[in-house]
C-alpha positions as CSV (number, residue, x, y, z in Angstrom):
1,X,83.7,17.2,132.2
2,X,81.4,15.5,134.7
3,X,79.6,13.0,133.1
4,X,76.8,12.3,136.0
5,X,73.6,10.7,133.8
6,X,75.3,7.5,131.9
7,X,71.6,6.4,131.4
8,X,71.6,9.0,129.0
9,X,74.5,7.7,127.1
10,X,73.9,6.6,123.3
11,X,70.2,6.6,124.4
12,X,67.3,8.4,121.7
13,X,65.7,11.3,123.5
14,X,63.0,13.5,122.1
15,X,62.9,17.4,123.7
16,X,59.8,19.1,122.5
17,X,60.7,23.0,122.6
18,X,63.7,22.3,122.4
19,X,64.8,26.0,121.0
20,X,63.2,27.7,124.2
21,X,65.5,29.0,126.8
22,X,64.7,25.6,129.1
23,X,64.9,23.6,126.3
24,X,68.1,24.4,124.8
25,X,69.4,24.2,128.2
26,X,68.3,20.6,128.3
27,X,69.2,19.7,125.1
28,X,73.2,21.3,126.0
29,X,73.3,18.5,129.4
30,X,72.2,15.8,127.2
31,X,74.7,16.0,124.6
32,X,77.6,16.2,126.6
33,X,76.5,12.8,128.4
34,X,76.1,11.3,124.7
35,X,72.4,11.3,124.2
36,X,71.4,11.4,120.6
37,X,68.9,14.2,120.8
38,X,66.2,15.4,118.5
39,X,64.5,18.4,119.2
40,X,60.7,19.7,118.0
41,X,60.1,23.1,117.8
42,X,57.7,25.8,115.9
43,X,60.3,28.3,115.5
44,X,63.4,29.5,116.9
45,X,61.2,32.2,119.7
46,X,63.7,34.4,120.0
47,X,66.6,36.7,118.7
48,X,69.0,36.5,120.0
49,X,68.8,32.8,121.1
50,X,70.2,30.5,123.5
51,X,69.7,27.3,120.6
52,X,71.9,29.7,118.1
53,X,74.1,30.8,120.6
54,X,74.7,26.9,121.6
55,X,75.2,26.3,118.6
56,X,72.7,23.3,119.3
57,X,72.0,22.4,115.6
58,X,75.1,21.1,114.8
59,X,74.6,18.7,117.7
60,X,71.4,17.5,117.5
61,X,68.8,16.9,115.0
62,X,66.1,19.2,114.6
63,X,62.1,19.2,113.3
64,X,60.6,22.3,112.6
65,X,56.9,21.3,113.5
66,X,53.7,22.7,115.6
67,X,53.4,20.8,118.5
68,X,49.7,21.1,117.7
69,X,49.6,19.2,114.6
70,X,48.9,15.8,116.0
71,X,50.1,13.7,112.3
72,X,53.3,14.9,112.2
73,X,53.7,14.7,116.2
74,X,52.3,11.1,115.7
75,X,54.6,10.2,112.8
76,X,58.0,11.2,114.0
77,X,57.3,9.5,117.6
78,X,56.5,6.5,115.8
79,X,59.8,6.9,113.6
80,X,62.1,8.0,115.9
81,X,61.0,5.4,118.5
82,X,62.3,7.5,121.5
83,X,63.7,6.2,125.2
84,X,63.2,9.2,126.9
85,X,60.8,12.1,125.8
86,X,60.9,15.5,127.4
87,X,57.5,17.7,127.0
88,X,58.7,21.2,127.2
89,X,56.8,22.6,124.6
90,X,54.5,25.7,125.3
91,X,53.1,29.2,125.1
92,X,55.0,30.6,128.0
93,X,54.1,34.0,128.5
94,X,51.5,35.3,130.4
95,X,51.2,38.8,128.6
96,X,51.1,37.0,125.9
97,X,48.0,34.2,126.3
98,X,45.8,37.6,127.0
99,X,46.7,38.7,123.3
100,X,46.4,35.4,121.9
101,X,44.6,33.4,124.0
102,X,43.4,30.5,121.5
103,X,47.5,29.9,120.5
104,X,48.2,29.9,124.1
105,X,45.3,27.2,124.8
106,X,45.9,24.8,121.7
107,X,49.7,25.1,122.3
108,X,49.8,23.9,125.5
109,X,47.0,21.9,126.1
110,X,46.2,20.1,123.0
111,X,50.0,20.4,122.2
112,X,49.8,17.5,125.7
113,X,46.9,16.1,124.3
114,X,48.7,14.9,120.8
115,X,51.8,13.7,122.4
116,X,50.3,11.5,125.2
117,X,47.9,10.4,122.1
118,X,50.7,9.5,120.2
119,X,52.4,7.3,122.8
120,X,48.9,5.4,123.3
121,X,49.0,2.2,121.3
122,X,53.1,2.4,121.8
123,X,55.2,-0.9,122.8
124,X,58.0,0.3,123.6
125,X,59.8,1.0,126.6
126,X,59.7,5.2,127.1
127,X,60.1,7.3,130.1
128,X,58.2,10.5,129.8
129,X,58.4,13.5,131.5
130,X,56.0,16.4,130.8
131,X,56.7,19.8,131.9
132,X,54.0,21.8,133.5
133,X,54.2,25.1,135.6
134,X,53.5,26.0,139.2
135,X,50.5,28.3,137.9
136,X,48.6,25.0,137.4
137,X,47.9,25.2,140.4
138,X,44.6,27.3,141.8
139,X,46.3,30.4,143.0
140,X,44.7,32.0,146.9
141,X,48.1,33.6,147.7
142,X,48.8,31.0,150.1
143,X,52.8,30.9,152.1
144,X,53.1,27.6,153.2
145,X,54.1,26.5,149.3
146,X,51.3,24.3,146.8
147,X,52.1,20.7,147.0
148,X,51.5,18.2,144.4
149,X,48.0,17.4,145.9
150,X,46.7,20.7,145.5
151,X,44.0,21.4,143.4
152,X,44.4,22.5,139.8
153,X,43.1,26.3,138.7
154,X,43.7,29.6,136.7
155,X,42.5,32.8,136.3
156,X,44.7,33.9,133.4
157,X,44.9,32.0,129.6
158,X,48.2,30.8,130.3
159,X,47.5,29.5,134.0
160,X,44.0,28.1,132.7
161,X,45.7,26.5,129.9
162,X,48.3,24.6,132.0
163,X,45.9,23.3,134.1
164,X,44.0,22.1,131.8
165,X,46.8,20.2,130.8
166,X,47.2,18.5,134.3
167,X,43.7,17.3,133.8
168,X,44.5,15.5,130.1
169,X,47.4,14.2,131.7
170,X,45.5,12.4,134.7
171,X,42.9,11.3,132.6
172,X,45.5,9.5,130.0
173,X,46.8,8.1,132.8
174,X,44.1,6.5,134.2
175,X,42.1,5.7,130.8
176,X,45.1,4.2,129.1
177,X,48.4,4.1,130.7
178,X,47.8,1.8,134.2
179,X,47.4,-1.6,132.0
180,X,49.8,-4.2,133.1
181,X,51.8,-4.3,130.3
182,X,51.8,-0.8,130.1
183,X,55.6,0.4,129.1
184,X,54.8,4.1,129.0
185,X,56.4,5.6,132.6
186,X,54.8,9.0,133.0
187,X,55.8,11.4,135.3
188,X,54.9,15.6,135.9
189,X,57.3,17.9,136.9
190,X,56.6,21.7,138.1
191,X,58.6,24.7,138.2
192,X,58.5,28.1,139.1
193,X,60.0,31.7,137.9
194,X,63.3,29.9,135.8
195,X,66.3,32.2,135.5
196,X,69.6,31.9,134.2
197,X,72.1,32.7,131.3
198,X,70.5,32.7,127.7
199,X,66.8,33.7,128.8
200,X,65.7,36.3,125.8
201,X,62.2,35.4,126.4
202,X,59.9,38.8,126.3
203,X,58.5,40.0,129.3
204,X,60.4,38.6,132.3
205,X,62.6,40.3,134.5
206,X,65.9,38.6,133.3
207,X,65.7,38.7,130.1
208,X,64.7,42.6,129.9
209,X,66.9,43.8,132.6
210,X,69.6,42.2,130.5
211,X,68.6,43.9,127.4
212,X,69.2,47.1,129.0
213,X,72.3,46.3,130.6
214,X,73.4,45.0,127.5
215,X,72.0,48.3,125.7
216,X,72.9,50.6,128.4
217,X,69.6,51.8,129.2
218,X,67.5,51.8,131.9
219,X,65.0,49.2,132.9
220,X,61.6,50.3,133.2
221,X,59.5,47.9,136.1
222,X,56.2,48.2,137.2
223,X,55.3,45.6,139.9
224,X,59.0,45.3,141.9
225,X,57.1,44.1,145.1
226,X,55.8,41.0,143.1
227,X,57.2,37.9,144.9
228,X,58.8,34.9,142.7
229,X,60.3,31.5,143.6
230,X,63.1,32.6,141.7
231,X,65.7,29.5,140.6
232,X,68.0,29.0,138.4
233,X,67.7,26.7,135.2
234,X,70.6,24.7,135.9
235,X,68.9,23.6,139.3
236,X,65.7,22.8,137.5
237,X,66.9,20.7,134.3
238,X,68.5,18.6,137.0
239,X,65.4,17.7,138.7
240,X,64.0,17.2,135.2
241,X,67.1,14.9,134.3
242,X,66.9,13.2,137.8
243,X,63.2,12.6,137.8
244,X,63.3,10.9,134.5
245,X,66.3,8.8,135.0
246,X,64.4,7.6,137.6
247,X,61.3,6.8,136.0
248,X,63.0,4.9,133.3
249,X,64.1,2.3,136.0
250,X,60.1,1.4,136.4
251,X,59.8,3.8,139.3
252,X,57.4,7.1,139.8
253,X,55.0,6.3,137.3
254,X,52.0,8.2,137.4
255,X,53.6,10.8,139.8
256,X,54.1,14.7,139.8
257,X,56.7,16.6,141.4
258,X,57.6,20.1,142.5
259,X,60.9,21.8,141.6
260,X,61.4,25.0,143.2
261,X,63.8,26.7,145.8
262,X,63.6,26.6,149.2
263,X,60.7,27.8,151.2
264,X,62.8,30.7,152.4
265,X,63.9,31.6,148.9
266,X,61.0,33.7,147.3
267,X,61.9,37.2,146.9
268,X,60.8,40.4,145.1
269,X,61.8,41.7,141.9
270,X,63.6,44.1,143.2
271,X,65.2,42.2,145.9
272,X,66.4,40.1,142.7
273,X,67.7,43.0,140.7
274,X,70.0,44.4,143.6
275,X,71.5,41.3,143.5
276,X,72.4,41.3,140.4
277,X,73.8,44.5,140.3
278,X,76.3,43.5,142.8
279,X,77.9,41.4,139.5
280,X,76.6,43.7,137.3
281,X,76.9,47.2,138.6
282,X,76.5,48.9,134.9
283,X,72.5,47.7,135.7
284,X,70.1,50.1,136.7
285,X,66.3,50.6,136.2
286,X,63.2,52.9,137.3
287,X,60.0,52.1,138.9
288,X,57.0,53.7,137.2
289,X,53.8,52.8,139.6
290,X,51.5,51.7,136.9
291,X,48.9,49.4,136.8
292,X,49.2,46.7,134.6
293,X,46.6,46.1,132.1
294,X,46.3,42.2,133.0
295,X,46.1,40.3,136.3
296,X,48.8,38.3,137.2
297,X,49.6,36.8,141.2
298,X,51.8,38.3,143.5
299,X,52.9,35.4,145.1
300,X,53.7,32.4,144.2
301,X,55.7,29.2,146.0
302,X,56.5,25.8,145.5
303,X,56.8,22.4,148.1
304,X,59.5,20.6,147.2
305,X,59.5,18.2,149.5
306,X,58.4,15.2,148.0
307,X,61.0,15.7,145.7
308,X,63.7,15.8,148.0
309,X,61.8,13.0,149.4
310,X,61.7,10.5,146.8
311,X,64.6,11.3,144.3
312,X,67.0,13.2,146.5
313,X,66.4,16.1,144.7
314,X,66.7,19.5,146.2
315,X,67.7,23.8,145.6
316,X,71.1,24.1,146.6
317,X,71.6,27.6,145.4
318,X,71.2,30.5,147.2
319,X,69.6,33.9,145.4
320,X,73.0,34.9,145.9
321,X,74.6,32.3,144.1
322,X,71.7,32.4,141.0
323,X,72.4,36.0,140.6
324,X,75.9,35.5,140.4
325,X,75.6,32.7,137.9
326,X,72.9,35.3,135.8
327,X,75.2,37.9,135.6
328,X,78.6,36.1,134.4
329,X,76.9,34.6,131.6
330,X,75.5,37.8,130.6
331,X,78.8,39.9,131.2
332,X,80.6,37.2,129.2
333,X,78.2,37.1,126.5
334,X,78.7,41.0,126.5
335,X,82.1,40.6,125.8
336,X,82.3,38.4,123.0
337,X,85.3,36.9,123.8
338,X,84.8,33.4,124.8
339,X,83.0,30.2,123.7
340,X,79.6,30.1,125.2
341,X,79.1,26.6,124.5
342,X,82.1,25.8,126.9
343,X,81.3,28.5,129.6
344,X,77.7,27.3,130.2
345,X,79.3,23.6,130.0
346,X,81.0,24.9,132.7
347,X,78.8,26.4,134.5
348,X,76.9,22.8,134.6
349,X,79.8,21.3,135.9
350,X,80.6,23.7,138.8
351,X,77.0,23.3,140.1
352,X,77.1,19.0,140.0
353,X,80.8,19.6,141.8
354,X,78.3,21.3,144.2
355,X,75.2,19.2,144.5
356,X,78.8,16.3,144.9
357,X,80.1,17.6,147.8
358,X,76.6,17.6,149.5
């Protein structure tokens, strides 16, 4: 095992949404470099889930709590007294804040407003990093990639909702967070379409082609020219780790980063299925020409260059190489014969043998 993040080590870390499909992939890197976790979560969001799968609740400790009820937020920040706290929590799914567009708005906005409230009159020494999305940013279909000056915007609940969250964030920075003695390190990180192993989230392309694979049915799609910055989660939760680790050394405070592939690297869903298939050749699916019954942008693309920049962080996998990874978890999963704890602790150590030899 390649331990790459001692700062980690026998350190607290809160990871809000922790049993989400980025969260539980968090939560699996920091245990195995000895962080002593807890995680807050609503629920368990899906079945079947990456957290059960994991087997993440016998090695961390868990709070069953809405991220919107500011007390209990308040109270186990305050108890717990965190080093590091990862903001991951949120209502994820565009389809979704059009049919419940009031959860989607107090989840992950005010769910931001009551944890950067909590941490307001704090003492202690924290590095935070919140989680956005790269639909915070005002979408006009634009290739040369949004960069972390860009302007905030949103047509849909979910993209509204997430800027709106960039704008509580700024202001708490500014308002209370830029005093002297100030030990709350803030930092904003962005990521686009997040694929990988474990994904059972409804209505995304991974997760529902892999229910039919796994099913053996065929995947229905209606949009497979829609462009993505697809990556994989492995690539991201580094960045996240990265970003934060540095923070904690009194560096990036007040600053927002992009995570997303290479500005060569945004293909359509289709493009992304046949390459999949070439792992998982059982896979198939039909296009049915139907318009869909909300809006949502066909093309979307992330900067990364200040993040290469400034933390020496940056994609090193190819769509190739994050299909690959996609479908052997899957096919392994299908199979039922191994540990999937240990494989996708592999698969974590194979890519930082990569991003080594860099």
């Amino acid at each position: 095992m390649i331990n790459n993040f001692q700062v980690f080590k026998n350190r607290k870390v809160l990871v809000t949404g922790n049993t989400g499909f980025k969260g539980s992939w968090l939560c699996l890197w920091l245990t195995i470099n000895g962080a002593k976790v807890l995680g807050i979560s609503k629920n368990v969001p899906t079945n079947p889930s990456n957290y059960e799968i994991l087997n993440l609740k016998s090695k961390i400790s868990q709070k069953y709590i809405d991220i919107c009820d500011y007390k209990k937020v308040s109270k186990i920040i305050k108890t717990f007294k965190p080093d590091f706290i990862f903001h991951l929590a949120a209502q994820s799914i565009v389809k979704k804040s059009f049919e419940n567009p009031l959860e989607t708005w107090n989840t992950n906005t005010i769910g931001t407003l009551n944890i950067l409230e909590s941490l307001r009159n704090l003492k202690k020494k924290i590095s935070v990093v919140i989680i956005t999305s790269d639909k915070s940013y005002k979408n006009i279909e634009i290739s040369r990639g949004y960069k972390e000056t860009d302007i905030f915007g949103g047509s849909d609940p979910y993209s509204a909702s997430k800027g709106a969250a960039e704008f509580v964030i700024q202001s708490y920075l500014k308002s209370f967070f830029l005093k002297s003695n100030n030990k709350i390190n803030i930092a904003i990180a962005r990521a686009g379409n997040v694929i990988g192993g474990g994904d059972w989230s409804p209505n995304r392309i991974v997760p529902d082609s892999m229910k039919s694979y796994l099913n053996n049915r065929t995947l229905i799609i209606r949009n497979p020219k829609s462009t993505r910055p697809w990556q994989h989660v492995i690539e991201v939760i580094y960045g996240y780790l990265l970003l934060s680790s540095k923070l904690y050394k009194n560096k990036l405070h007040g600053e927002s980063f992009n995570f997303g592939p290479s500005m060569s690297s945004n293909y359509n869903v289709e493009f992304l299925l046949n390459k999949i298939k070439k792992y998982l050749p059982e896979l198939r699916w039909k296009i049915i020409n139907k318009k869909g019954k909300f809006f949502e942008s066909k093309l979307l693309k992330l900067n990364s260059s200040k993040a290469k920049k400034k933390i020496r962080w940056k994609s090193i996998l190819n769509i190739d190489e994050s299909a690959k990874l996609v479908a052997d978890w899957y096919k392994i999963y299908n199979k039922k014969e191994k540990n999937m704890y240990l494989f996708s602790i592999k698969q974590i150590n194979d890519y930082i043998k990569k991003v080594e030899q860099k």
